[in-house]
C-alpha positions, 0 to 999 in steps of 0.5 A: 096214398089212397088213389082218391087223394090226389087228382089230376086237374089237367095235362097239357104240353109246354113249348120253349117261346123262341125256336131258335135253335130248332133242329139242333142236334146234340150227340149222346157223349161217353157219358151220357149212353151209359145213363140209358138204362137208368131211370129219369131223374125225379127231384123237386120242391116244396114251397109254402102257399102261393100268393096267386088268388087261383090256381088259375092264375098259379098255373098260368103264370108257371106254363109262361115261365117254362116256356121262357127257361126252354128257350134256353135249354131247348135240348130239353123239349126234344126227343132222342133219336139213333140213326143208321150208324147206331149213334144216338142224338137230342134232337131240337125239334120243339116236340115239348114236355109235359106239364101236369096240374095236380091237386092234394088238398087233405096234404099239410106241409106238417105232414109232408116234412114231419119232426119226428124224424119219422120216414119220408111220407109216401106221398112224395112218389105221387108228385112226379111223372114218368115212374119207372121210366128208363131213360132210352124211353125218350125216344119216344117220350118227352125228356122233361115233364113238370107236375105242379102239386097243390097242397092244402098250404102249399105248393110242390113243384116236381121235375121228371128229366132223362138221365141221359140227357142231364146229370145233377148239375145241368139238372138244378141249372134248369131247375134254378132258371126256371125259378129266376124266370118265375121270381121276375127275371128278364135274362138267364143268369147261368147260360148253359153251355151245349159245345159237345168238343170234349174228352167225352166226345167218342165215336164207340157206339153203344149196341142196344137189343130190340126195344132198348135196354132193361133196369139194371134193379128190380125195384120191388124189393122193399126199402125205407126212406129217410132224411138224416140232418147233419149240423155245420158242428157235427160235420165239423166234429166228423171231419177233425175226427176223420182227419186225426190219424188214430193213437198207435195206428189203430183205434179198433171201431173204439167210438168216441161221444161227439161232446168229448170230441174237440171241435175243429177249427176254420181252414182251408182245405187242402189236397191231404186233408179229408173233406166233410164230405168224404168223412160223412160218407166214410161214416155212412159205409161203415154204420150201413155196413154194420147194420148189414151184419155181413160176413167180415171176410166179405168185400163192400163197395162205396160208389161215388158220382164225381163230377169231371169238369173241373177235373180236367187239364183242360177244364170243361165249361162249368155249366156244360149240359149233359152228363160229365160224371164217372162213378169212382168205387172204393171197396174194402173186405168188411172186417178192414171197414169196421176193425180199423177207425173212421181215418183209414175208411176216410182215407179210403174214399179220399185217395180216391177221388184226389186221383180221379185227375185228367188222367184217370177221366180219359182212363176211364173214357177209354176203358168205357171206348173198348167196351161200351156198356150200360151203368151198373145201377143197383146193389148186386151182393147186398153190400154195395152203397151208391152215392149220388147227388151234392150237398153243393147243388144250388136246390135251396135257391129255387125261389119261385117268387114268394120263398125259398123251398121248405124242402127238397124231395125226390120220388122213386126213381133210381132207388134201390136197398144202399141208394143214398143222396145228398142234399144241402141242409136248408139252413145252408153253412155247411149243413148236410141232409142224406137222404138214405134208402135201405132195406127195412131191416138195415135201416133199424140197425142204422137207427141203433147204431149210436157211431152215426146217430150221435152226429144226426139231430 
C-alpha cells in the first residue's frame, strides 16, 4: 500500500468512564506468561458505511462506547508489571489504550473482500497498531489499541490486544460488548469473569533476560494469505468422509469427488465420532503436507490451540478473562499422513483432543511448573501447521449499529509459513473460512491439490 493512501486523522488515549476497580491487580497465570513472546493479537471488522453524517460524530460516538466497555474489562486499560519475586502482574491503573482515526478513502469494500478468490489484500496490515509488537511490551505500552479505519464505503474497525493478557475468547468478549455498547445497549450482556482461583494459577515463576524476550519467528520470510470458504454441505461431505473407516483399512490417499460422496445426515455428535472441525483440519494437514513435497520419512506436526475451561472436572467460568489454552500437537512421519485416508489422520487429531480432559490439563500445568518456558510460536522444520483461533467465536455478532460485518480480517501479527486461523463463514450454519498463510510455493501446491480444493467454493 502506498504510504500516501492511508493517513492518520488523530490519535488520542480512551479512558474506562468508572474507576472502580482502579488498582486492581491480576497475576499473570500458567498460561498466560507463556504468551509474552508472542505478538499482540490483531483481528477486526469490516462494516459497510456508517449511517453518522461526519466523521465526527462517527468517532465521537466510538470513543464513548469504549470507555463504557472498559469499565468492564478494566485489566485492559492497564499495564503489566513484574515485581521483586519475578512474578508479573495486570495492573488496574486506568493508564488507558490507544485510539486511532484513520482514513482510505481510495479503498471500496469490493476491493477489500474480492470474489476471485484472489489473496488477501495487503491493505488489511495497515488497519492495526502495534505491528510486531511482543506481548512483554506491555510493560511499558498499552494492552489494547483500536484503529478506526474509514474507507470510501465503509468502516473497519481493528483491535490490537496483548496476548498475554487475552486469548480468543476473552478477546471477541470484549470485541462483542463493545459493539452491544455501540448498538444502544445499556448493561453488559456477558460479564467477564477476573477470579484467577484456578488450576493455572502457580507460583513457578518464568525468568526473562534483560529487556524481555525475543520472537520465536523471524517474520521476513515471505508468505501468502488467503480465505478459503467451506459450505455447511462440504463440511457435511468431509466429516461423513472422515468418520467412514476405510474398505479393508486401507483406502491408500484414493480421492474421491465430492458429488459421489453421500451426504451425512443431521446428529449429534458424540465422544467417538470425529467433529467437522478436526475433519477439515485433517483435511488441511494432509493438502499442505502434500504441497510441501517433503521427505516421507520426515515427521510433521498439527498444532492445535484447545480452549480448557470446560475441560475441567471443575469447570472454569466460561467467560473467565485471560488466557486458559494448551496447544495439543499430533505428529505423524509423512509417508503415514498421505498413504493412509483421511480417517486415520482424522482420527489423529480427534484422539487428541478427546484426551485433553482434566488430567492432561493439570499435566500439562505441571510440566510447564517444572520448566517454565516461552510458547514455541513458529514453523522450526518447515513441516509443522499451527492451528489458531474458532470458527465458534461469536465475530459475526459485532454489530455496531448499523450492521453485521461484511468481513472479519486479521493483520500481521503472529504469522509464519504453516499459521492457519479459523473463522465462521458469515452465512453462519455451520460454514467455515480458514484463513491459511503459507510459503508462495506451497500455497501454489495447495491451489492445485484437487483433495482439498473440491471442497472450497
Amino acid at each position: 500500500m502506498p504510504s500516501s493512501s492511508l493517513f492518520i486523522v488523530s490519535k488520542s488515549t480512551i479512558y474506562p468512564n468508572d474507576h472502580q476497580s482502579l488498582n486492581n491487580t491480576l497475576k499473570l497465570s500458567v498460561s498466560d506468561l507463556p504468551m509474552l513472546s508472542c505478538q499482540y493479537i490483531q483481528k477486526g471488522v469490516l462494516l459497510t458505511q456508517s449511517p453518522f453524517e461526519s466523521s465526527i460524530s462517527l468517532i465521537s460516538h466510538l470513543k464513548i462506547s469504549l470507555a463504557k466497555t472498559l469499565a468492564h474489562f478494566p485489566p485492559l486499560a492497564g499495564r503489566l508489571i513484574t515485581d521483586s519475586q519475578g512474578y508479573v502482574y495486570i495492573v488496574c491503573n486506568d493508564a488507558g489504550v490507544d485510539f486511532v482515526h484513520a482514513k482510505a478513502p481510495h479503498l471500496n469494500l469490493s476491493t477489500l473482500v474480492p470474489q476471485n478468490q484472489a489473496d488477501i489484500p495487503i491493505y488489511f496490515r495497515k488497519f492495526f497498531q502495534f505491528d510486531s509488537t511482543l506481548s512483554y511490551a506491555g510493560h511499558n505500552k498499552p494492552l489494547m489499541a483500536i484503529q478506526v479505519t474509514e474507507l470510501n464505503d465503509g468502516v473497519f474497525i481493528g483491535c490490537t490486544m496483548n496476548h498475554a493478557v487475552v486469548d480468543g475468547t476473552s478477546f471477541w468478549n470484549f470485541f462483542n460488548t463493545f459493539a452491544e455498547f455501540s448498538k444502544g445497549e445499556k448493561k453488559i450482556s456477558r460479564q467477564p469473569s477476573f477470579n484467577r482461583k484456578t488450576v493455572f494459577d502457580s507460583p513457578a515463576v518464568l525468568k526473562f533476560p534483560d529487556g524481555g524476550p525475543s520472537a520465536t519467528f523471524s517474520g521476513d520470510e515471505p508468505i501468502r494469505e488467503k480465505i478459503f470458504h467451506f459450505s455447511r454441505e462440504a463440511i457435511l461431505k468431509l466429516k461423513y468422509r472422515a468418520n467412514r473407516t476405510a474398505v479393508n483399512g486401507k483406502v491408500n490417499g484414493k480421492i474421491t469427488p465430492v458429488n459421489d460422496e453421500p451426504a451425512l445426515k443431521n446428529g449429534s455428535a458424540t465422544a467417538s465420532e470425529i467433529s467437522s472441525f478436526q475433519s477439515l483440519g485433517a483435511q488441511l494437514w494432509r493438502s499442505v503436507t502434500r504441497a510441501r513435497k517433503l521427505d516421507g520419512n520426515k515427521t510433521t506436526t498439527f498444532r492445535m490451540a484447545v480452549n480448557c475451561r470446560h475441560r475441567l472436572e471443575q469447570k472454569m467460568e466460561p467467560l473467565y478473562f485471560g488466557n486458559a489454552i494448551q496447544s495439543i500437537p499430533t505428529v505423524a512421519y509423512v509417508k503415514e499422513l498421505l498413504s493412509n485416508d483421511l480417517y486415520w489422520s482424522a482420527n489423529q487429531l480427534h484422539q487428541n483432543v478427546v484426551a485433553h480432559g482434566d488430567f492432561t490439563v493439570r499435566r500439562g500445568v505441571k510440566d510447564w511448573e517444572s520448566n517454565p518456558r516461552l510458547f514455541p510460536l513458529g514453523n522450526f522444520d518447515g513441516a509443522m501447521i499451527t492451528m489458531g483461533s474458532s470458527p465458534r467465536f461469536p465475530m459475526y455478532d459485532n454489530d455496531f449499529g448499523w450492521g453485521r460485518p461484511v468481513a472479519v480480517r486479521s493483520g500481521m501479527a503472529n504469522k509464519f509459513d504453516g499459521k492457519i486461523s479459523a473463522f465462521p463463514g458469515r452465512e453462519g450454519n455451520g460454514t467455515v473460512d480458514l484463513e491459511v498463510v503459507l510459503a508462495p510455493e506451497t500455497m501454489v501446491g495447495l491451489e492445485e491439490d484437487m483433495e482439498f480444493m473440491q471442497y472450497v467454493s
